[in-house]
Each structure stands twice: as C-alpha cells, then as structure tokens.
C-alpha positions in Angstrom: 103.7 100.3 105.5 101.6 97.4 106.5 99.7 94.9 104.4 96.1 94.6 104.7 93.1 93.7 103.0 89.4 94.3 101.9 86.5 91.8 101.1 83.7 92.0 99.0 80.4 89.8 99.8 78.9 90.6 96.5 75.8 88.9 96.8 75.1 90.5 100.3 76.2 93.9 98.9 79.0 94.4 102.1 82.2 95.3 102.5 84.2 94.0 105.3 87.2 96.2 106.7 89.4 94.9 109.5 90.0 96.6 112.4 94.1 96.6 111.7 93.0 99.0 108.6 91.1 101.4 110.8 93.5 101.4 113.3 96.4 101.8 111.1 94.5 104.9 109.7 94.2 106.6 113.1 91.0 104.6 114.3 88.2 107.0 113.1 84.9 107.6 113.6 83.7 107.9 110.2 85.5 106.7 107.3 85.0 106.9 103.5 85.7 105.2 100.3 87.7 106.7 97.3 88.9 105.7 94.0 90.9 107.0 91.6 89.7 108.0 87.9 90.1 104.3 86.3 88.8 102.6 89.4 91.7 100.6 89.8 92.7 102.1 93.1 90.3 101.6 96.4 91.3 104.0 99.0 89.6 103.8 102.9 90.1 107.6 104.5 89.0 109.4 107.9 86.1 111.2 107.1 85.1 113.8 109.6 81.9 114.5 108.8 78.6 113.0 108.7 76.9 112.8 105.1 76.4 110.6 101.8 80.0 109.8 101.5 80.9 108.2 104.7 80.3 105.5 107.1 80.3 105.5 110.9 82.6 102.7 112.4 80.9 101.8 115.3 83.3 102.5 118.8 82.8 98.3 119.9 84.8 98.0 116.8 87.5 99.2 118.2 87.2 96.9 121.2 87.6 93.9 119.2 90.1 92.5 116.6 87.6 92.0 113.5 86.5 94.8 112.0 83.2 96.4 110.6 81.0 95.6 107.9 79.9 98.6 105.6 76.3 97.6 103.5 76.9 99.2 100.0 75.1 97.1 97.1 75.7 100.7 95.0 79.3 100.1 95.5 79.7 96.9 95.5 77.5 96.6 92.0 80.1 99.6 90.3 83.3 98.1 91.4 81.9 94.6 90.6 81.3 95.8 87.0 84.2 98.1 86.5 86.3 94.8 86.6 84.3 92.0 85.6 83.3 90.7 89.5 80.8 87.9 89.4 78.2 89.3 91.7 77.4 85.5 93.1 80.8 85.3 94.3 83.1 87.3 96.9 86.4 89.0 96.6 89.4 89.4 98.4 91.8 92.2 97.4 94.8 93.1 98.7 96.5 96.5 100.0 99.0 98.5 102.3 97.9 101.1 105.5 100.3 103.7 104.8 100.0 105.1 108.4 101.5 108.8 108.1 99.1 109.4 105.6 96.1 107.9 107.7 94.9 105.8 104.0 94.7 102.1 103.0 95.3 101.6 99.7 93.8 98.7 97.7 94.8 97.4 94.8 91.3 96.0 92.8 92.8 94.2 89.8 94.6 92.1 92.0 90.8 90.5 93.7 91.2 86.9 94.6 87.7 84.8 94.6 87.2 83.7 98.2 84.4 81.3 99.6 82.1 83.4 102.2 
C-alpha cells in the first residue's frame, strides 16, 4: 500500500489527483469518485465508461509527474458540508493506493487546511 493524497480547492470548485494515485490504480482513462454511506470515505476508481459519474484523465497526464485536475463545485460543495469545510479555504486529505484492488482510499475527517 502506498500513501497518497487528494486536495480540495474549494473556492475554485477542483479536485487535484496526482498522477502516483492514477498510476497506482492501473493508469485509467476514466476514473470516478465514491463514498461510502457516512461520507467519511473518498474512494478514486477506474471507470470504464463514459457517463455522469466519471471523469476522463487526459493521456499527457500520464506523461508528466503532477496529476489532473477534475472541476466538480457539486462535489466539492457536499463533501465541504458533510464535514464542516470552509468553502474559502482548501483541503488536503490524506490516503493509501491499495494497488491489487486498482482504488485510492481517502480518509476525509483527517483534511488538513492548506494555502493554494
């Protein structure tokens, strides 16, 4: 299992995943967001098709070493409610690729406040 993490510009309404997490999850095409019932649990999957739940990760992505940027106010606005985000500020939150399973798993009560 590696560590990782996920950042929230909530102002901007984007999500910033690095291009470890994709990689670690079998650098897809598409990926999509999950969470669990409580919202506590932010999970990044391959997604192999195209429609309302998934995001294309552009192949130059994969070129690089920094990642994508996904533009989701909707989501950022729920999970920034669900635990109290300020939505001037931006988050950091911390998680593990668990590689065999092709899934990042992020842990959202444990968002550090970053500068952006």
């Amino acid at each position: 299992m590696n560590e990782t993490y996920i950042s929230f510009y909530l102002k901007a309404g984007r999500i910033r995943v690095f291009v470890s997490t994709l990689r670690g999850i079998g650098s897809p095409s598409r990926i999509c967001f999950m969470t669990d019932d409580e919202e506590k649990t932010l999970l990044i999957l391959p997604h192999d098709k195209r429609d309302f739940l998934s995001h294309s990760v552009p192949p130059k992505v994969y070129i690089g070493t920094s990642g994508m940027e996904v533009n989701s106010k909707r989501l950022c606005r729920i999970i920034a409610e669900q635990h109290g985000w300020d939505m001037s500020k931006s988050y950091r939150v911390p998680g593990i690729i668990i590689p065999d399973k092709k899934v990042a798993v992020y842990r959202l009560g444990d968002a550090e406040t970053i500068n952006s």
